[in-house]
C-alpha positions, 0 to 999 in steps of 0.5 A, spaced: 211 498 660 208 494 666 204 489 662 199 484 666 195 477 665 196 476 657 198 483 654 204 482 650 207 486 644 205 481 637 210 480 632 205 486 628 208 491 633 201 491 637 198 490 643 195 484 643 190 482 649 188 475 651 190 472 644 187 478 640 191 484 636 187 490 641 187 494 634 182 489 631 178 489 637 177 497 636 175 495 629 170 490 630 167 493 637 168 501 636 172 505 642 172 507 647 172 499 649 173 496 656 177 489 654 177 485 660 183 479 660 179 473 663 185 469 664 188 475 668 181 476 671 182 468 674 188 467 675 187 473 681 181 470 683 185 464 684 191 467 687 188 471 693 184 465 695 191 460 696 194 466 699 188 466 704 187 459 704 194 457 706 194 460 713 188 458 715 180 460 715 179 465 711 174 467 705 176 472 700 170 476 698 170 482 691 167 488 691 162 489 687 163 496 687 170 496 683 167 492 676 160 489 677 156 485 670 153 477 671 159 475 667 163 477 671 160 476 678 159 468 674 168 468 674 168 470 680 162 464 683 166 460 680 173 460 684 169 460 691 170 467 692 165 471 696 161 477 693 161 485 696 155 489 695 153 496 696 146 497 693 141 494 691 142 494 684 149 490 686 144 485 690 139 484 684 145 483 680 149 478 684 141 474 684 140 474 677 147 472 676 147 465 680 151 468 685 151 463 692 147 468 697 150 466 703 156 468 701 154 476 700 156 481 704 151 486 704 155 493 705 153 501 706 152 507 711 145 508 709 141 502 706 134 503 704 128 500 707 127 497 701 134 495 700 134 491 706 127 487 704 131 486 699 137 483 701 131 479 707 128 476 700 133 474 697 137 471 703 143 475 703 149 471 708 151 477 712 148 485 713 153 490 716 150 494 720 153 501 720 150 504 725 144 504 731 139 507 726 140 501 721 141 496 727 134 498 730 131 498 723 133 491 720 131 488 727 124 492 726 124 489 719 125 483 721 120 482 727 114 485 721 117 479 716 118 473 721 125 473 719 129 470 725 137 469 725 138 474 720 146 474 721 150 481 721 157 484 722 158 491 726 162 495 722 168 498 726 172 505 725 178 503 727 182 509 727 187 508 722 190 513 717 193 509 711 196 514 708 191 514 701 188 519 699 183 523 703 177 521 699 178 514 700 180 513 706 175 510 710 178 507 716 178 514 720 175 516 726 172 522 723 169 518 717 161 516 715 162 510 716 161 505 722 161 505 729 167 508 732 172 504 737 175 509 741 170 513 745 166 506 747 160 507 741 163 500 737 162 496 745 156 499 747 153 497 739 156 490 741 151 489 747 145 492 742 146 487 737 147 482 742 140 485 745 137 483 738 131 478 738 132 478 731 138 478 729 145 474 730 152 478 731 156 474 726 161 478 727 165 484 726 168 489 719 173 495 718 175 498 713 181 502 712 182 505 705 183 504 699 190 503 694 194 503 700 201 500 698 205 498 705 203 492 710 204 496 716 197 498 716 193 492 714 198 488 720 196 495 726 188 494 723 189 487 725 192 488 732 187 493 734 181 489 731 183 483 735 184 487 742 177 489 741 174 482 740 179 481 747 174 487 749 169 485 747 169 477 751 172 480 757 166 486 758 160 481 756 163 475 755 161 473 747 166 471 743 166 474 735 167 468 731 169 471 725 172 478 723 172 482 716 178 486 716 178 490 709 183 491 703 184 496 699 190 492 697 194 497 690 195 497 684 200 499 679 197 505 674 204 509 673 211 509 674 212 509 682 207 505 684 210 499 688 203 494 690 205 488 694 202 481 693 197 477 695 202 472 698 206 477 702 199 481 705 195 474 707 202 472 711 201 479 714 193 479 717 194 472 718 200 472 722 198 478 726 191 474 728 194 468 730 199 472 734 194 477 738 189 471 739 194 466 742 198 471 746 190 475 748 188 468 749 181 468 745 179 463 739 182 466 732 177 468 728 175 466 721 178 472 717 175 475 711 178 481 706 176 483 701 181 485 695 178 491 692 181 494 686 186 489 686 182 483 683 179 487 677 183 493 676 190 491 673 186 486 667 182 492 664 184 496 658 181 501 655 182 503 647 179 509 644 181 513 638 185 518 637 182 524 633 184 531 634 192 535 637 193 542 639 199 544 641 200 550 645 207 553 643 212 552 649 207 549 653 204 542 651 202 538 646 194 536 647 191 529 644 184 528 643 181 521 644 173 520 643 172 518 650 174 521 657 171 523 664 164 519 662 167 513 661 173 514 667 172 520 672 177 518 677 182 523 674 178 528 674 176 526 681 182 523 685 188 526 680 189 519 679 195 517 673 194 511 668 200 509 664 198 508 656 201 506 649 199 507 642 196 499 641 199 499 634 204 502 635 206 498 641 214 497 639 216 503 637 220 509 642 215 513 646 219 519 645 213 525 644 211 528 650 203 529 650 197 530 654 191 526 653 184 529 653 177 527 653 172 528 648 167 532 655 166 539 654 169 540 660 177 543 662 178 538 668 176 532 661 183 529 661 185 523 661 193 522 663 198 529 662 205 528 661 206 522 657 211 518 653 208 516 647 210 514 639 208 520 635 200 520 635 196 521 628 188 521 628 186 514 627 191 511 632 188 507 639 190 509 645 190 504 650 190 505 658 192 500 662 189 499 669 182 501 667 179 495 669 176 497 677 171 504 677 171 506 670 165 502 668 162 502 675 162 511 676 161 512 668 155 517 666 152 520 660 155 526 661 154 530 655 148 526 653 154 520 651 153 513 650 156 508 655 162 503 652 162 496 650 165 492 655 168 486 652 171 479 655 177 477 651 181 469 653 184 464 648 183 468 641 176 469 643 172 476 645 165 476 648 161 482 649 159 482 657 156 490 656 152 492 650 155 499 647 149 504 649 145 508 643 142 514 643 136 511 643 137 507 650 140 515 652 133 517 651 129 511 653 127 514 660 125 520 657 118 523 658 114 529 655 108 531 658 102 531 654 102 538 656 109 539 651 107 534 645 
């Protein structure tokens, strides 16, 4: 198995995350439940910052979207890194949490007018601007507030296929997001925001997709976005002082994936900046990435309950768990593949093929097909790995379920970070009209 953080195998055969058996967590929290391994969680954070910092002016930022909740926003402030949003929801997160406002980004292909307002109040660092709709707005919104020097980037399409799946690949040319760069629409938003009374152009952001596993994209992204800051001096004679090149860095789920690190992808995108600077002759700008999943992701596991099996004669064995696609719908949407262990059966031989289904009343509810694992009875708990970016944040109460508890674990000790949702919190905004009582 491809261990991360604190997981280990104890001496009782189980796997043991952040200093506690998980089978002990399943009993005193209930399953399904997302554990998530602080120190794991803090040792990413710590590395990507020294990896970027080592090469110079750079800042990390977290995307909120991957796993978003005050305590984790907390551990995340507290190792200088910047905050991704994309919501309002997301923004009044970071607010509640203490997050330092000035260093959040405020993303999106579609911001509110009230989002916006929102973001203004509460003095959000950077707005990227998507498009000459969401340009015109915020200067508007701006002029009515008496809001001057609202720092903004200009998001950019830069063209680039990173070989990710459809769904997740952002950086195209046809693609919902940003100004594209080849047919002259990105310049001439350049010359829009420059034109702004209310607003400063901080800078420029691009975004290429997201579980990419080679550097080459992340090193061409780079030398196209530099020869656009060239463009850019030489057209209207502005310098771009700080540039935002994205992520989408992988992550291991399952046997053939190969991630590279946070060391060998910041000597990339920082190498390349300072070579096109020097040789395009313009001043290299402050860089900013964010990682995406790679920072939440590999330090969050689920465990579920095994219940019911059925076996189809000469086909497959199917077992059951009392989760599935509302509290992870990515298999169901991507195909995505986890690897997974029986966590009290973690040292024995994983030597029974089986399909793992969800609970949801629906035939695409499957969490994981064709996987080893150790003969599995009801009462069992699965663990799936990898599980720490996207599951909470895209769960539902598909099928009218309670969302899961999230639990913190480090040095012996578990913390509820989410409250599991009752029945009572499903119908909680629920309304009868008088007419029906």
């Amino acid at each position: 198995m491809h261990y991360t953080g604190t997981m280990r195998i104890s001496d009782k055969g189980h796997l043991e995350i952040g200093g506690i058996d998980s089978v002990d967590l399943a009993k005193k929290f209930g399953t399904p439940l997302w554990v998530i391994d602080e120190n794991g969680l803090r040792d990413n954070c710590r590395r990507v910052k020294n990896a970027f910092d080592s090469h110079g002016d750079a800042l990390v930022i977290y995307a909120s979207k991957t796993l978003s909740n005050m305590a984790i926003l907390k551990i995340v402030a507290s190792h200088g890194l910047g905050l991704d949003v994309v919501s309002g929801g997301e923004i009044y997160t970071a607010h509640k949490a203490g997050f330092p406002m000035e260093k959040v980004f405020f993303h999106g292909n579609n911001k509110s007018v009230e989002e916006l307002i929102l973001a203004l109040t509460v003095n959000v660092g950077r707005i990227v601007i998507d498009n000459f709709y969401e340009l015109n707005l915020l200067e508007e919104i701006c002029e009515k507030l008496n809001i001057h020097g609202q720092e903004v980037y200009l998001r950019i399409t830069p063209g680039v296929d990173a070989h990710t799946h459809d769904f997740v690949k952002t950086g195209l040319i046809d693609s919902k997001f940003g100004f594209t760069l080849t047919d002259g629409q990105a310049l001439k938003g350049v010359k829009t925001a420059l034109e702004k009374e209310h607003l400063i152009l901080a800078g420029l952001h691009c975004h290429i997709g997201s579980q990419i596993f080679t550097l080459e994209p992340f090193q061409h992204t780079a030398a196209i976005m530099m020869k656009f800051l060239y463009d850019i001096k030489q057209d209207l004679g502005f310098e771009i002082r700080e540039l935002d090149l994205g992520g989408g860095l992988g992550i291991y789920y399952f046997a053939g994936d190969e991630p590279s690190t946070y060391e060998k992808w910041a000597e990339t995108i920082m190498n390349e900046v300072a070579k096109q600077a020097l040789e395009l002759g313009i001043t290299k700008p402050k860089v900013i990435v964010e990682p995406g999943r790679s920072i939440a992701g590999p330090v969050g596991t689920t465990l579920y309950t095994v219940g019911s099996h059925k076996v189809v004669e000469g086909i497959r064995k199917y077992i059951a768990v009392d989760g599935g696609m509302a509290d992870n719908p990515r298999p169901a949407l991507y195909g995505s593949k986890y690897s997974a262990i029986i966590a009290n059966k973690a040292n024995q031989t994983a030597d029974e093929l089986v399909s793992v289904a969800g609970k949801c009343c629906e035939s695409g509810d499957m969490l994981a097909w064709n996987v080893n694992l150790p003969q599995p009875e009801a009462g069992d708990i699965l663990a799936v790995f990898a599980t720490g970016a996207y599951n909470y944040s895209m769960s539902s109460n598909y099928n009218r379920l309670p969302r899961p508890a999230m639990v913190l674990v480090a040095d012996g000790q578990a913390d509820v970070i989410v409250a599991r949702e009752s029945y009572d919190d499903i119908i909680r905004n629920d309304r009868l009209p008088a007419r029906l009582e």
